[in-house]
VOMINU-376324 format. One record per residue (C-alpha): residue number from 1; x, y, z. Coordinates in steps of 0.02 Angstrom, whole numbers, plus 50000, padded with zeros to 5 digits. Example, Ala and Ser with C-alpha at 12.3 -4.5 7.8 and 13.67 -1.06 7.14 Angstrom:
<sites>
<site resi="1" px="50615" py="49775" pz="50390"/>
<site resi="2" px="50684" py="49947" pz="50357"/>
</sites>
This chain:
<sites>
<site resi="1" px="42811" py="51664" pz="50422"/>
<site resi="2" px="42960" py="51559" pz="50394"/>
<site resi="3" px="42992" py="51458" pz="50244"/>
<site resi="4" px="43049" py="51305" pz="50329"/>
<site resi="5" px="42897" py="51298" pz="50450"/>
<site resi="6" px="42790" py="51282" pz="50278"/>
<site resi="7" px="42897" py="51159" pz="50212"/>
<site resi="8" px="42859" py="51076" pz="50374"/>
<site resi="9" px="42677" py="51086" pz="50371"/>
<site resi="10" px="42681" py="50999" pz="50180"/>
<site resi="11" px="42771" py="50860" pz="50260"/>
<site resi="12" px="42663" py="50814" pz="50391"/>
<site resi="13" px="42504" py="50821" pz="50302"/>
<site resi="14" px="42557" py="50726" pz="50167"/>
<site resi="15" px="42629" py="50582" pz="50317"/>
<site resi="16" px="42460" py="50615" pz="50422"/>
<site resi="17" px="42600" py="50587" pz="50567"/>
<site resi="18" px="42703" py="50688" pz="50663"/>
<site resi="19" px="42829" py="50552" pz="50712"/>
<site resi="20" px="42833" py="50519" pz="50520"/>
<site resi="21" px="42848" py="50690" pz="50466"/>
<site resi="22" px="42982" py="50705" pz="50597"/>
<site resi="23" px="43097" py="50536" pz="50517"/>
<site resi="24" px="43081" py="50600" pz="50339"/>
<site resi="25" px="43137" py="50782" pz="50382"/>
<site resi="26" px="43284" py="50730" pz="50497"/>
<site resi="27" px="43228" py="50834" pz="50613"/>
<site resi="28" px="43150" py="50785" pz="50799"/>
<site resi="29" px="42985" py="50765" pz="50844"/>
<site resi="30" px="42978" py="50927" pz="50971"/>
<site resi="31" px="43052" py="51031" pz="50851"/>
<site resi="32" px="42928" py="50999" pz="50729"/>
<site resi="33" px="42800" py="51048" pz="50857"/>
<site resi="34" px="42861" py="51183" pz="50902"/>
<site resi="35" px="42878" py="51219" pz="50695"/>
<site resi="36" px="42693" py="51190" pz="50690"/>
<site resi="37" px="42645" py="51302" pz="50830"/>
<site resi="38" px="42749" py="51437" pz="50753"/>
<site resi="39" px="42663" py="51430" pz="50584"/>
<site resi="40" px="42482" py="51421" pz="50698"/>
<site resi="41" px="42535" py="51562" pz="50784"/>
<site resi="42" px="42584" py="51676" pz="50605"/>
<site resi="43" px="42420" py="51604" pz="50514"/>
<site resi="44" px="42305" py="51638" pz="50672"/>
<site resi="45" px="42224" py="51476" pz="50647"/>
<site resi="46" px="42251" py="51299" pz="50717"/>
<site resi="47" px="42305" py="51183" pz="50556"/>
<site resi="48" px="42298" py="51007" pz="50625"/>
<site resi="49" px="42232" py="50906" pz="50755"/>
<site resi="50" px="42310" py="50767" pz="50852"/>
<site resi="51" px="42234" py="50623" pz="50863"/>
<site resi="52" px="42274" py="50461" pz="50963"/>
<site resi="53" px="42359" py="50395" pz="50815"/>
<site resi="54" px="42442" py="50532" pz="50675"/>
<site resi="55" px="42364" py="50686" pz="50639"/>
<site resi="56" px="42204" py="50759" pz="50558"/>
<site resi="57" px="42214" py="50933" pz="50463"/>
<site resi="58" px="42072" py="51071" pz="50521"/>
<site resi="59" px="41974" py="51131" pz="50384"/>
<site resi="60" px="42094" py="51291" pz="50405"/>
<site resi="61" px="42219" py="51142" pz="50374"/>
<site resi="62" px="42160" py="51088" pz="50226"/>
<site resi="63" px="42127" py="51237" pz="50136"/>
<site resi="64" px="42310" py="51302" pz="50192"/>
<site resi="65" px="42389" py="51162" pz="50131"/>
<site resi="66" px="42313" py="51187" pz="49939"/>
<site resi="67" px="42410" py="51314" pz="49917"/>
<site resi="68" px="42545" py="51293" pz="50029"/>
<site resi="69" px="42598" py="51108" pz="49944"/>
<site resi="70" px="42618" py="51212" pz="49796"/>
<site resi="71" px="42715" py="51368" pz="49882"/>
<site resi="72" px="42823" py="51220" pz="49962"/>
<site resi="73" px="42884" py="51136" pz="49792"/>
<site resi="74" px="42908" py="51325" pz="49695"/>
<site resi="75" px="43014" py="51367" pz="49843"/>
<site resi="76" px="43126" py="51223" pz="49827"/>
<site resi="77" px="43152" py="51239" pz="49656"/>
<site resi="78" px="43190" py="51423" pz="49682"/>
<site resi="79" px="43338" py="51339" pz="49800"/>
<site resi="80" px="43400" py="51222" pz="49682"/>
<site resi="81" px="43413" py="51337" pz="49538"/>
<site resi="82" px="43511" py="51479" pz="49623"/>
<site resi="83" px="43614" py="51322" pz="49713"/>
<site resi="84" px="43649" py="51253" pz="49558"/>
<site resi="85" px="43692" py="51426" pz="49474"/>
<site resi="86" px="43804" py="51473" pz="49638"/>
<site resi="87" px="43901" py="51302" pz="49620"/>
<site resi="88" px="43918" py="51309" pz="49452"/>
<site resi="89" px="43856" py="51177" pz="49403"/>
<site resi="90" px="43752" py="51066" pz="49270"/>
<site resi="91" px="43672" py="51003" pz="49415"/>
<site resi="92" px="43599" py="50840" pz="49485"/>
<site resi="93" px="43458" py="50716" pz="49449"/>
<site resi="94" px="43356" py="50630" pz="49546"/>
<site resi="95" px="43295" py="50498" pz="49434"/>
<site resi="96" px="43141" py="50352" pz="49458"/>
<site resi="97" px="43124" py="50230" pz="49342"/>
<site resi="98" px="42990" py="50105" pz="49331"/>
<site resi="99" px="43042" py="49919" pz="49358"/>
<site resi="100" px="42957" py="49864" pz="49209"/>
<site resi="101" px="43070" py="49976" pz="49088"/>
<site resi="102" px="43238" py="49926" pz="48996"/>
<site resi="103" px="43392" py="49949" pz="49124"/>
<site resi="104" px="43493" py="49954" pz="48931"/>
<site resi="105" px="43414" py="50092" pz="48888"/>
<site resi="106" px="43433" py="50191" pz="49047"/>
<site resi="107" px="43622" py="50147" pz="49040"/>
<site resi="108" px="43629" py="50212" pz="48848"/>
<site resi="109" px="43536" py="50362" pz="48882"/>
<site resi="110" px="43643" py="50414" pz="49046"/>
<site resi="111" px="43824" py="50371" pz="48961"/>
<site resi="112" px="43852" py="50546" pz="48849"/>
<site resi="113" px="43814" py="50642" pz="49014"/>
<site resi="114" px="43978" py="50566" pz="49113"/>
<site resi="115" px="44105" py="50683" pz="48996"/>
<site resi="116" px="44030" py="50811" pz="49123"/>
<site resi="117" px="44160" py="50846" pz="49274"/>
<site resi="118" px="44033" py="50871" pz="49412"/>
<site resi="119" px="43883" py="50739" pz="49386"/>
<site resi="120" px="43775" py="50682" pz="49519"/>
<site resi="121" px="43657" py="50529" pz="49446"/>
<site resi="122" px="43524" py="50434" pz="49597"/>
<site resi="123" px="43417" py="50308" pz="49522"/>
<site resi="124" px="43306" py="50236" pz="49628"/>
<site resi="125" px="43168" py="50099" pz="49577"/>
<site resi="126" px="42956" py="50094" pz="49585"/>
<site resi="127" px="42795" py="50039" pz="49536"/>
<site resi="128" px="42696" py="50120" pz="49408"/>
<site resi="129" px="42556" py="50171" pz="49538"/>
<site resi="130" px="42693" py="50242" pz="49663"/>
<site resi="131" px="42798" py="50337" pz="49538"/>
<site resi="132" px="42687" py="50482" pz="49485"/>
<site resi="133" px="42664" py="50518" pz="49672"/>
<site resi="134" px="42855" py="50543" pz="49722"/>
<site resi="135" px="42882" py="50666" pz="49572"/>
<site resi="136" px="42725" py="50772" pz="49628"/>
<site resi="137" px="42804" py="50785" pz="49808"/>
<site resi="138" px="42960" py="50812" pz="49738"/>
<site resi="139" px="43050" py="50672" pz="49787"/>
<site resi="140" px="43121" py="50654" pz="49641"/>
<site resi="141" px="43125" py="50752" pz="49472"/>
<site resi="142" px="43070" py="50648" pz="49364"/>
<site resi="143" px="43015" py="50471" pz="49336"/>
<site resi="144" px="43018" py="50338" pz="49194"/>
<site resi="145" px="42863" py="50225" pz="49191"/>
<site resi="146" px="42712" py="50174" pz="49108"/>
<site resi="147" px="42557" py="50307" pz="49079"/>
<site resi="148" px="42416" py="50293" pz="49195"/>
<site resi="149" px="42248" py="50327" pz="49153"/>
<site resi="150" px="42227" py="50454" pz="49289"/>
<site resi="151" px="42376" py="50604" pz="49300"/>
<site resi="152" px="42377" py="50744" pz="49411"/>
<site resi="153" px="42365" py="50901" pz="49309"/>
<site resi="154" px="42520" py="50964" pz="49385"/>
<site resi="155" px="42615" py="50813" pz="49299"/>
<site resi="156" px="42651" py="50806" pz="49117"/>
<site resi="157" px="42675" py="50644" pz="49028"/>
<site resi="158" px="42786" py="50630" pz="48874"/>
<site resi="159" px="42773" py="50456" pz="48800"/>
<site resi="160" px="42933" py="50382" pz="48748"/>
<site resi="161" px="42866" py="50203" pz="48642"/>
<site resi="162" px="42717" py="50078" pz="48665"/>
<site resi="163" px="42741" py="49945" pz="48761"/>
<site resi="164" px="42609" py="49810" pz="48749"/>
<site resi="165" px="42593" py="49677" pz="48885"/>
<site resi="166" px="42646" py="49492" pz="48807"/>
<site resi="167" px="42632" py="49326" pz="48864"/>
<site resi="168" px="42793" py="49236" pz="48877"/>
<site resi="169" px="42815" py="49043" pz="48910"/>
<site resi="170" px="42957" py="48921" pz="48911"/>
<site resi="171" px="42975" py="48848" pz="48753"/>
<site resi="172" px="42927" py="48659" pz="48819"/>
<site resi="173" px="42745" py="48750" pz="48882"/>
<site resi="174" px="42599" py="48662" pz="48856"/>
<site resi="175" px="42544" py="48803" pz="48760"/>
<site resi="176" px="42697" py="48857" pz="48678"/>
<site resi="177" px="42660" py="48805" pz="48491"/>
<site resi="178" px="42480" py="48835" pz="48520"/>
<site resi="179" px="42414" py="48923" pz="48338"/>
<site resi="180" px="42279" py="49011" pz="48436"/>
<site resi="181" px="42233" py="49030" pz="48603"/>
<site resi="182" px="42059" py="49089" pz="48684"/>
<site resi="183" px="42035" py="49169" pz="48853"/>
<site resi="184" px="41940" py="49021" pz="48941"/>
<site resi="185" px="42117" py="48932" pz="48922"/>
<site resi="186" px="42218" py="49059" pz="48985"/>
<site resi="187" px="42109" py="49085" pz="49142"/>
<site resi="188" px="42132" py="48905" pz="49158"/>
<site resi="189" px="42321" py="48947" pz="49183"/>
<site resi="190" px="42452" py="48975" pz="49322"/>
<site resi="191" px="42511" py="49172" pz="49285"/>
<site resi="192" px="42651" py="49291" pz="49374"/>
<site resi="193" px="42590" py="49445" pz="49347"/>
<site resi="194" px="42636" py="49625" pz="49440"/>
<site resi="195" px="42562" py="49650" pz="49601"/>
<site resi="196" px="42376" py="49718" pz="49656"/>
<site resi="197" px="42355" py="49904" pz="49616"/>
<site resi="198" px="42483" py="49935" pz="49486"/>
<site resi="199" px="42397" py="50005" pz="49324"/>
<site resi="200" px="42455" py="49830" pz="49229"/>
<site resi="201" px="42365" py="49722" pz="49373"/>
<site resi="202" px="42218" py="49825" pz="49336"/>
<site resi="203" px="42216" py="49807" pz="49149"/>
<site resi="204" px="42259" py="49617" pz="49173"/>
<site resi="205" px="42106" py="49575" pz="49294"/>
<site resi="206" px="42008" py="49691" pz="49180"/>
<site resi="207" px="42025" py="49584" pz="49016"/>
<site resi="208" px="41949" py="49414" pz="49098"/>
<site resi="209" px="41815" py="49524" pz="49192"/>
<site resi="210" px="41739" py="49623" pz="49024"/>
<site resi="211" px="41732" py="49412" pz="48963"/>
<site resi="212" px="41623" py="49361" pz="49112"/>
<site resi="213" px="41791" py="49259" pz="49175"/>
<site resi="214" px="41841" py="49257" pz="49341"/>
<site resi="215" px="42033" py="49300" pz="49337"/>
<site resi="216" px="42149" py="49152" pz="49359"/>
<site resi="217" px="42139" py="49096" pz="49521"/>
<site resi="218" px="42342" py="49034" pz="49508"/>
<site resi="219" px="42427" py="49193" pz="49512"/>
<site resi="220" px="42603" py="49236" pz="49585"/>
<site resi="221" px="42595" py="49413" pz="49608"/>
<site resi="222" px="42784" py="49512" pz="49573"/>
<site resi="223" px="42848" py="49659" pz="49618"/>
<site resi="224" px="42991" py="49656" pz="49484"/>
<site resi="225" px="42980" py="49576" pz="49308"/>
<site resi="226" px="43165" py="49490" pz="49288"/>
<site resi="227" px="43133" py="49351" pz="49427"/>
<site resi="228" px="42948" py="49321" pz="49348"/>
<site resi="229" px="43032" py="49206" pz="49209"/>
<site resi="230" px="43118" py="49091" pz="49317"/>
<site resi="231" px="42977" py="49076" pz="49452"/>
<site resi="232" px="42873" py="49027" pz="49289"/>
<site resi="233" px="42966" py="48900" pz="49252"/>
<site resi="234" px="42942" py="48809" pz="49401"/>
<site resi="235" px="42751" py="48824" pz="49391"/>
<site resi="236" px="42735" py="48777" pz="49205"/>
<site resi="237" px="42658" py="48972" pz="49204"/>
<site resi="238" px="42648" py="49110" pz="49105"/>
<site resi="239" px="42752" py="49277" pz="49141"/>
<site resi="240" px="42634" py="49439" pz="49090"/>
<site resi="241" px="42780" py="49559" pz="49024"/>
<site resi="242" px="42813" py="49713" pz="48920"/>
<site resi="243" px="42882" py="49703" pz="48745"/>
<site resi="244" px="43003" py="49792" pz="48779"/>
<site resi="245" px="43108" py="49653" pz="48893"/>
<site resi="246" px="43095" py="49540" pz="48729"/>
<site resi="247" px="43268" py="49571" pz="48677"/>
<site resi="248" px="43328" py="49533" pz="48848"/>
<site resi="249" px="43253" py="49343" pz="48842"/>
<site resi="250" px="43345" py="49189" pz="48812"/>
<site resi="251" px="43248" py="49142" pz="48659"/>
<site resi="252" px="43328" py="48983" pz="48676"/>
<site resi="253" px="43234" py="48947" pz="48820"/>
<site resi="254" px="43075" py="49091" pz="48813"/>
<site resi="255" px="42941" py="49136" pz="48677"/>
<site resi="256" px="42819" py="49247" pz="48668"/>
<site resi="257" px="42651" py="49127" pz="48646"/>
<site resi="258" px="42488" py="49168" pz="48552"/>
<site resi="259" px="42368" py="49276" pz="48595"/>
<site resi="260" px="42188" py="49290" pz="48586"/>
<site resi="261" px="42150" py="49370" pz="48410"/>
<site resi="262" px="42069" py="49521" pz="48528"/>
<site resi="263" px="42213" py="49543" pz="48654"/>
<site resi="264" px="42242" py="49738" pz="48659"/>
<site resi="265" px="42365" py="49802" pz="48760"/>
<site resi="266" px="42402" py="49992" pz="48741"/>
<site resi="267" px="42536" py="50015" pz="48868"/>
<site resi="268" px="42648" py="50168" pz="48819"/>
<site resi="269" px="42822" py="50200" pz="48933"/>
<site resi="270" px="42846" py="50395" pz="48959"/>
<site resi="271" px="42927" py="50529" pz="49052"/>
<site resi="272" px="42836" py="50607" pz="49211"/>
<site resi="273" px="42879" py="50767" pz="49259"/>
<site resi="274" px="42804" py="50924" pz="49355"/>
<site resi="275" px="42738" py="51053" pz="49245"/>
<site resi="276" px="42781" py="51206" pz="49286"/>
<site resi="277" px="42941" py="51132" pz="49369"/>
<site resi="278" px="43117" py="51158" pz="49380"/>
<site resi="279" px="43245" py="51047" pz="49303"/>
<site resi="280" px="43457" py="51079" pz="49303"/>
<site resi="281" px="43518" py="51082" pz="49134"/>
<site resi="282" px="43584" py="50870" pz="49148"/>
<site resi="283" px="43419" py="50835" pz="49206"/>
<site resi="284" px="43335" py="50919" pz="49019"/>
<site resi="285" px="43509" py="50830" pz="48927"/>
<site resi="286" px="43429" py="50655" pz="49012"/>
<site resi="287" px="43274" py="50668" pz="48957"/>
<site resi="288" px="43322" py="50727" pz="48776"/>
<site resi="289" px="43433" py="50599" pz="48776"/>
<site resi="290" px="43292" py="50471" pz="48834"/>
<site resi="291" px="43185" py="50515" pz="48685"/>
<site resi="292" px="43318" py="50492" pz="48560"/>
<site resi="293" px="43388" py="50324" pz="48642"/>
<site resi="294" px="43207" py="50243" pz="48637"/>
<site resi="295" px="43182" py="50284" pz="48468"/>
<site resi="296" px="43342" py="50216" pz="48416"/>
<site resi="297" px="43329" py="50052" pz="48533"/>
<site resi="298" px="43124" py="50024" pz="48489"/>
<site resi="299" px="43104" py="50089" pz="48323"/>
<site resi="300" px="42942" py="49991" pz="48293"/>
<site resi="301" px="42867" py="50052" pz="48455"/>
<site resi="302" px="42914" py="50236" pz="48456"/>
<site resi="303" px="42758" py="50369" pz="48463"/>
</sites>
């Protein structure tokens, strides 16, 4: 049985697609087949089905692939580790952070590892909900985002600081100076708020709901927090974002407004990693460094 015909396998039940499986391993379409057939032929056992459109795995298929998802990822860490020893190197990261959390404090936490001669650093960008997902595949090593209130058990979390949701207005909002607020106002009220299924939307919908409110029904629905300020100040609206991005307002022109005396947000900002799961040496420096940067930057906040 060959490695890479495993490997293959994961892929394509996790796209439910050939064609998929076939763009995301750079490899073409036939010789996946022909990889599939292979690992049929050395299992004894058809493992998917074709259907008219994607793929379906047999119940062989599915109980294969419990095991083999998890053979797949220990196998690739095997390779990076003995690549990374071979090279000589501190190694790479492959790094996802969360669009709601501080770009500063990435920056900070990233800048003691550039004394390093051979430092390879890709940061790509995601929604909470998507996040957890691309470090289980192993997509990436690790991620920076919000908890959810579900984890796989093969993830751990390690929470960095809170990071309650706020309300924040222009400062010439109707509601702006308001001493108190209740919710029956603010359902009343245009919002920009992250987008449907991300564990914030959720919690957002969730507070008018447990009131017997229907949610605001003039929502603007983001998939990034920076632009939400300006889009609310075309709408007279209010943006929905973390604490964190306070210190990155123009308070000359932003403030955070009142809040119903039971507002309860208990958003906390963490690390997501496999667990067991291999990690180069830079990779462990970045996320030590990450815990000591967010203490330093939100003292108030840290866990």
């Amino acid at each position: 049985m060959r490695t890479e015909d495993v490997r293959n396998f994961v892929a394509v039940a996790n796209a439910q697609s050939l064609m998929a499986a076939s763009l995301q391993l750079g490899i073409s379409q036939p010789t996946l087949s022909k990889s599939m057939a292979r690992l049929e032929r050395a299992v004894g056992s058809l493992l998917i089905e074709r259907l008219a459109r994607g793929i379906r795995l047999t119940e062989a298929g599915r109980a294969f692939y419990a095991y083999a998802r998890g053979a797949d990822q220990h196998i690739m860490d095997a390779v990076s580790a003995v690549r990374d020893l071979r090279q000589g190197k501190a190694g790479s990261i492959r790094l996802a952070v969360g669009i709601s959390v501080s770009k500063e404090l990435i920056a900070a936490a990233c800048q003691p590892l550039f004394s390093m001669k051979t430092l390879d650093i890709q940061i790509s960008t995601g929604m909470s909900n998507t996040l957890p997902k691309e470090v289980l595949l192993g997509t990436t090593d690790f991620a920076i985002t919000n908890r959810l209130s579900s984890l796989s058990p093969a993830l751990k979390f390690i929470p960095l600081f809170r990071d309650p949701m706020i309300p924040v207005v222009t400062r010439d909002h109707p509601l702006a100076n308001a001493s108190s607020i209740e919710w029956t106002q603010l359902a009343h009220q245009n919002w920009l708020v992250p987008c449907v299924g991300t564990e914030t939307r959720i919690w957002f919908d969730k507070q008018f709901l447990s009131r017997r409110l229907a949610p605001p029904s003039c929502i603007v629905s983001l998939s990034g927090y920076y632009p939400a300020l300006e889009f609310a100040s075309k709408i007279d609206g209010i943006s929905l974002l973390p604490s964190s991005l306070l210190r990155d307002l123009d308070h000359k022109r932003y403030v955070e407004m009142a809040k119903p005396k039971d507002w309860m947000s208990r958003r906390i900002v963490g690390i997501v990693h496999r667990h067991p799961g291999y990690l180069s040496r830079v990779a462990e420096s970045l996320i030590d460094n990450l815990i000591r940067t967010s203490q330093s930057f939100f003292p108030e906040m840290s866990c």
